[in-house]
FIBADREN-878730 format. One line per 2 residues: number of its first residue (from 1); their letters; for each residue x, y, z of C-alpha. Coordinates in steps of 0.5 Angstrom, whole numbers, plus 500, padded with zeros to 3 digits. Layout:
N
NUM = A = X/Y/Z | ...;
// end
This chain:
414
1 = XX = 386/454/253 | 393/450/255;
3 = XX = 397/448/251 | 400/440/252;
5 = XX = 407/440/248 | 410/433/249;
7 = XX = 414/435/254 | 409/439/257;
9 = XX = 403/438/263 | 396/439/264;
11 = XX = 392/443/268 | 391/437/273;
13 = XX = 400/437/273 | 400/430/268;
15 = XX = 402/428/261 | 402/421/259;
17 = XX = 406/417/264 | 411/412/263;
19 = XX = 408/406/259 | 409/399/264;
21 = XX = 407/392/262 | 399/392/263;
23 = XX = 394/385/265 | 394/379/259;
25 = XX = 387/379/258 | 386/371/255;
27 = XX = 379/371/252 | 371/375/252;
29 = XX = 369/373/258 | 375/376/262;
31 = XX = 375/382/257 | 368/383/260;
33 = XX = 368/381/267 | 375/387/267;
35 = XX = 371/392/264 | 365/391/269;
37 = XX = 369/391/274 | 373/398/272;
39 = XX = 366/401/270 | 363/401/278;
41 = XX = 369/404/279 | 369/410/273;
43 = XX = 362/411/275 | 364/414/281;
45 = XX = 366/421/280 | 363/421/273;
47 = XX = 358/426/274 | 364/431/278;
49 = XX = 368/430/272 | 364/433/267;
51 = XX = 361/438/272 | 368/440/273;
53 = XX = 372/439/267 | 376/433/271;
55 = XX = 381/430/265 | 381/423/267;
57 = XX = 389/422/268 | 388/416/274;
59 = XX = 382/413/271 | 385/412/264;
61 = XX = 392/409/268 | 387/405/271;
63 = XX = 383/402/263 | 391/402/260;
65 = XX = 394/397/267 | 387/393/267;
67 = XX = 390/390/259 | 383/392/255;
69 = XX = 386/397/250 | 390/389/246;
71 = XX = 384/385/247 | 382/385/239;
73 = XX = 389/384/238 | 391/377/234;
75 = XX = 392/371/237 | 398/370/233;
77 = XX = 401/376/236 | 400/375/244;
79 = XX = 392/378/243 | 386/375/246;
81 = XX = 382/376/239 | 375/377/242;
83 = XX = 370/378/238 | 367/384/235;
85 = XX = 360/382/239 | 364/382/246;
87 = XX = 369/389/243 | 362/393/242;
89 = XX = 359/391/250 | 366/393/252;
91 = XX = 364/399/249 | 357/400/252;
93 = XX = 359/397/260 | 364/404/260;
95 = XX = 360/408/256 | 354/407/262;
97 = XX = 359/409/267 | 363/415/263;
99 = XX = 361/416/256 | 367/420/255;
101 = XX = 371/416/259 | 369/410/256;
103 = XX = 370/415/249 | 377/416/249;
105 = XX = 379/409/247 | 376/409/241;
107 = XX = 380/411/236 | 386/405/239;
109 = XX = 381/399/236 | 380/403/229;
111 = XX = 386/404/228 | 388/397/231;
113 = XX = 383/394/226 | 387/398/220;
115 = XX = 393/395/222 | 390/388/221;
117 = XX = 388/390/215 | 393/393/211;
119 = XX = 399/392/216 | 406/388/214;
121 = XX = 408/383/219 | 413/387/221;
123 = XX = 408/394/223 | 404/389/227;
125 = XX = 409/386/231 | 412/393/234;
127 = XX = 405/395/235 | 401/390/238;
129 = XX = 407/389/242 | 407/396/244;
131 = XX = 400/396/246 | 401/389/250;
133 = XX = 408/389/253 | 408/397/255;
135 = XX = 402/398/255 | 402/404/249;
137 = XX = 396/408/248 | 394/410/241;
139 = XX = 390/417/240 | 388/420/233;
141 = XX = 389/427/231 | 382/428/227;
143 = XX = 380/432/220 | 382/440/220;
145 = XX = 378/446/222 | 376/451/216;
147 = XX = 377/447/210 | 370/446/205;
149 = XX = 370/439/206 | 372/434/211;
151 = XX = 376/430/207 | 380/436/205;
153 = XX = 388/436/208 | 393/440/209;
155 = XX = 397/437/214 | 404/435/210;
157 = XX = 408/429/209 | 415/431/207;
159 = XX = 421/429/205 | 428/432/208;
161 = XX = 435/431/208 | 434/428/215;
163 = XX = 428/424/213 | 421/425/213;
165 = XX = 418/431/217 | 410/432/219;
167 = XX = 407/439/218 | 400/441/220;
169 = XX = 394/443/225 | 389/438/227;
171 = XX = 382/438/231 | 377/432/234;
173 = XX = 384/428/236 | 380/424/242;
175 = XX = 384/421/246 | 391/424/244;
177 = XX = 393/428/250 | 392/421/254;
179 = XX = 397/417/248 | 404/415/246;
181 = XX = 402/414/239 | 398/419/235;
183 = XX = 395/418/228 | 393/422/223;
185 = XX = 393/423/215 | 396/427/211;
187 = XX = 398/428/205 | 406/426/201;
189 = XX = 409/431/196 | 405/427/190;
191 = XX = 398/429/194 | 396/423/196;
193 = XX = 394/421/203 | 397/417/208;
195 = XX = 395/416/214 | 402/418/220;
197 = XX = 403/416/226 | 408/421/231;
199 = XX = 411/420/237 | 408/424/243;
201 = XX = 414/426/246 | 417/427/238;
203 = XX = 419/434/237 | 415/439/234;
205 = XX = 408/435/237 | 404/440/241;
207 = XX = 396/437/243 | 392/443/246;
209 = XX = 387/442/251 | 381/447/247;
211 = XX = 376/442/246 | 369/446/250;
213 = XX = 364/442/248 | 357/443/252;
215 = XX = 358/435/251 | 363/430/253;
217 = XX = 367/435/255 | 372/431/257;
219 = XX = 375/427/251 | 379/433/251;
221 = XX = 378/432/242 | 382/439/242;
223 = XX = 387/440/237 | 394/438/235;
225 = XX = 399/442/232 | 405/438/228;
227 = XX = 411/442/227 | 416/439/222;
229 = XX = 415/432/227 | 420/427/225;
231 = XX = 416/420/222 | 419/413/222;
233 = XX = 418/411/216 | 416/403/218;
235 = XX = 410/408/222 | 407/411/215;
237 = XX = 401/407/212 | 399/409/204;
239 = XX = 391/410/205 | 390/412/199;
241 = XX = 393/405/195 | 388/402/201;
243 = XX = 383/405/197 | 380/400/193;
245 = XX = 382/395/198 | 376/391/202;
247 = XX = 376/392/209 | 372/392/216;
249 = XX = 377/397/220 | 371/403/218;
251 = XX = 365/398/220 | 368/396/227;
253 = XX = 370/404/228 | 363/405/226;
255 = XX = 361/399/231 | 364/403/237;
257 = XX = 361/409/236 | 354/406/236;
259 = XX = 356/402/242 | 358/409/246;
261 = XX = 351/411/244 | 348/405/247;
263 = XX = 351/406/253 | 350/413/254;
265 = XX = 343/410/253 | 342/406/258;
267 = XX = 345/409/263 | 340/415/261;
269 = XX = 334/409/262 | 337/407/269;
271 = XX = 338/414/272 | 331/415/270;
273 = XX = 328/409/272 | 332/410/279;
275 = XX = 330/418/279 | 322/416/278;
277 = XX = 322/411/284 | 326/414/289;
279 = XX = 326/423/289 | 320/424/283;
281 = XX = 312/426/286 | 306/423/282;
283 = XX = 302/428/278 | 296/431/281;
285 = XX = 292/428/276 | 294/422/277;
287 = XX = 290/419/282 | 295/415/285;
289 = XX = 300/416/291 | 307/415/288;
291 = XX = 310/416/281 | 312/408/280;
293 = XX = 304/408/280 | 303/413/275;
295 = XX = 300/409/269 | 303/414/263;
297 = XX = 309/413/267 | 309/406/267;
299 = XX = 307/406/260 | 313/411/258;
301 = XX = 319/407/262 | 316/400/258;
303 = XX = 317/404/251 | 324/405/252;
305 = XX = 327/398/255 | 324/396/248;
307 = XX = 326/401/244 | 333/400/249;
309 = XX = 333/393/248 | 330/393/241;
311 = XX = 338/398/240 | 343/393/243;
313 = XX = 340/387/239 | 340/390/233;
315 = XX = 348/393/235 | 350/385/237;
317 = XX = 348/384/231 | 351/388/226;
319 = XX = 358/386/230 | 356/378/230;
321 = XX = 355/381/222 | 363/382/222;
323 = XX = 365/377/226 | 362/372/221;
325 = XX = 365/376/214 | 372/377/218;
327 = XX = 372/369/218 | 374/369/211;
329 = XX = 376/373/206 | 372/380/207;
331 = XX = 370/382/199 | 366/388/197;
333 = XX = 360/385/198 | 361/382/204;
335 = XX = 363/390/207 | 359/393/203;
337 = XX = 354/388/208 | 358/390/215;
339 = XX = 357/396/213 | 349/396/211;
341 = XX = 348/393/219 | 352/397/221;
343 = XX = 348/403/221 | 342/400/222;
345 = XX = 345/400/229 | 348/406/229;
347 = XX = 341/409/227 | 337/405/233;
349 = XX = 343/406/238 | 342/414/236;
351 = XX = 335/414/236 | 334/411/244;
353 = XX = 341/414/246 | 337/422/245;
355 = XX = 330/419/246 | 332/417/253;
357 = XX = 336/423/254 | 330/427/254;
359 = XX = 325/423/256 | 329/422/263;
361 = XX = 326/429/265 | 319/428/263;
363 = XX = 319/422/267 | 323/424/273;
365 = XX = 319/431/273 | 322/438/274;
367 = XX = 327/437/281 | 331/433/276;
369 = XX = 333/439/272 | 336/442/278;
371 = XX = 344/443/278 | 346/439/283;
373 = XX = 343/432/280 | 347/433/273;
375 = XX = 343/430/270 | 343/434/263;
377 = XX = 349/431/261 | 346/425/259;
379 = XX = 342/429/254 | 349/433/253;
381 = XX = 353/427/251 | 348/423/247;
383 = XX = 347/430/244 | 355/432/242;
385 = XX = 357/424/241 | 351/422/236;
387 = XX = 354/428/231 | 359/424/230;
389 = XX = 357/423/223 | 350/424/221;
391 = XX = 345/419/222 | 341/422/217;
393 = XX = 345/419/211 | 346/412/215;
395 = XX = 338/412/212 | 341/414/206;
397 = XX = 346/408/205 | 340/403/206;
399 = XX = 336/405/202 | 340/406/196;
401 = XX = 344/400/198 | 337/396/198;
403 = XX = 333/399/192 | 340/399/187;
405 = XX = 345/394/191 | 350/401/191;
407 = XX = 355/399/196 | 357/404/202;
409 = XX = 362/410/200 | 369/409/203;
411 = XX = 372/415/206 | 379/417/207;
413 = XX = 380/422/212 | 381/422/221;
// end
């Protein structure tokens, strides 16, 4: 375990660097074309990375310069605005690269999309331009270890003589030893809860590297201490009065991860596809002299492109969903809809992205378990990313959404 004060460094010698303007990205296409360019290179050295534990310092400068992390910023403030439907295949081209790569960004869009929500004029001017102009990176301090429930919080926000101070311990902070900014929610002196944003390099801020995951395994979703830490006032946002508030920044949060999901899925498919056709033997039962002839093979590899395809037109669709509700005023029932779409999609993109994971071994036979092909952290990831939240209670909302038209939960924590 090292610990990653604020002006300390990493295993690898690294903290945040310097921010620098990044690339303007003007609109969906471009945003696509970059994130496809930036996967052929993430892809390399993906499998050496996980095996190793290699943070991903270069490749995330790389993702910061190329302009992708401003792409849903309002036009209004400089922002290319792309749709909900281009963000989750932004998503899903870098997580079929490097799921975890592609995972440490995705606390910035929902975090992006609160702000647009609720945020002043005044709040989304400082930070849209810190995003676009500087290229500042947003990461988040997640919910606490060894509480009931995951909506507990002792982390504090107090009032002081010399201003507001931020006390408390944090896990499943994705993306904050990568960031400048780092989000969290607390608790204020009346018990309510509000979300914080504290500067990475703002005394008493220390993220430590204990993320040991089996998956994922370079996220680097540790902890993060905050130890009487200074907060800008303009940079505290009052959660609990959003409470009742309608929105789309926890459909769009959860859009991302389905589309992580998505892509840890067809990178699973195209491994075991090129596996099969390339290294893998037929059976001796088989009758057939190549494993691409094999018809249960055949059979099988037909079954998970439409299972896969059958995901990614559902997850599309859930984000044309938002992005037909954000054209107007969003209401309760119209993020109640976000909602419900939303989890059909993370449902599928759950189901194929472990399905696929699996099934990868049973096409490709036994020679693609050894160590050397890394190909277990396909199952690794799909494994640890799709315990992001239980999929099994995304068929309970839709099924009590349908049979009695109860709209889905707000949560409050992360």
């Amino acid at each position: 375990m090292v610990d990653q004060s604020s002006h300390a460094s990493d295993v690898n010698g690294r903290r945040p660097s310097p921010p620098a303007r990044p690339h303007l990205i003007r609109d969906d296409q471009e945003a696509l074309d970059v994130a496809a360019r930036l996967a052929e290179r993430f892809v390399v050295g993906a499998s050496e990375r996980d095996a190793k534990r290699l943070l991903p310092w270069a490749e995330i400068d790389e993702y910061t310069a190329s302009g992708l992390g401003g792409v849903t910023i309002p036009k209004a403030f400089g922002g290319a605005d792309v749709s909900n439907v281009t963000l989750a295949k932004v998503f899903e081209i870098l997580c079929r690269a490097d799921p975890a790569l592609g995972q440490i960004p995705q606390n910035q869009f929902g975090v992006l999309a609160l702000l647009k929500d609720v945020g002043s004029d005044a709040q989304k001017a400082r930070i849209f331009g810190d995003v676009l102009n500087k290229g500042f990176r947003i990461g988040n301090a997640g919910p606490e270890k060894k509480t009931k429930s995951v909506a507990v919080s002792t982390t504090l926000l107090r009032s002081t003589p010399d201003g507001l101070r931020l006390t408390g311990r944090r896990f499943y902070s994705t993306g904050a030893i990568f960031a400048h900014w780092i989000p969290t929610r607390a608790v204020d002196e009346e018990g309510r809860a509000v979300q914080v944003w504290a500067a990475y390099d703002a005394p008493g801020v220390t993220v430590i590297d204990d993320w040991s995951s089996f998956g994922q395994r370079t996220t680097a979703s540790g902890s993060v201490k905050f130890a009487d830490v200074p907060i800008d006032p303009e940079l505290v946002f009052p959660v609990w009065s959003y409470a009742d508030r309608p929105g789309l920044a926890g459909p769009i949060s959860q859009l991302v991860q389905a589309s992580i999901d998505s892509g840890i899925a067809a990178a699973a498919v195209g491994d075991a596809v090129a596996f099969v056709r390339d290294r893998a033997r037929p059976w001796v039962d088989s009758g057939v002299s190549s494993a691409i002839d094999d018809p249960t093979i055949i059979h099988s590899v037909g079954s998970l492109y439409t299972d896969l395809h059958a995901a990614q037109a559902v997850l599309y669709e859930a984000a044309e969903t938002i992005d037909r509700i954000a054209r107007d005023k969003v209401t309760d029932a119209s993020s109640a809809i976000a909602s419900v779409a939303v989890a059909e999609a993370k449902i599928l993109t759950t189901e194929i992205a472990l399905a696929a994971t699996e099934q990868l071994f049973d096409l490709a036979g036994s020679s693609a378990t050894r160590e050397a092909h890394n190909l277990g952290r396909h199952w690794r990831n799909a494994r640890v990313h799709t315990l992001h939240d239980p999929v099994r209670w995304k068929y309970h909302l839709i099924g009590k959404y349908e049979l009695t038209g109860a709209y889905p939960a707000r949560h409050q924590w992360n």
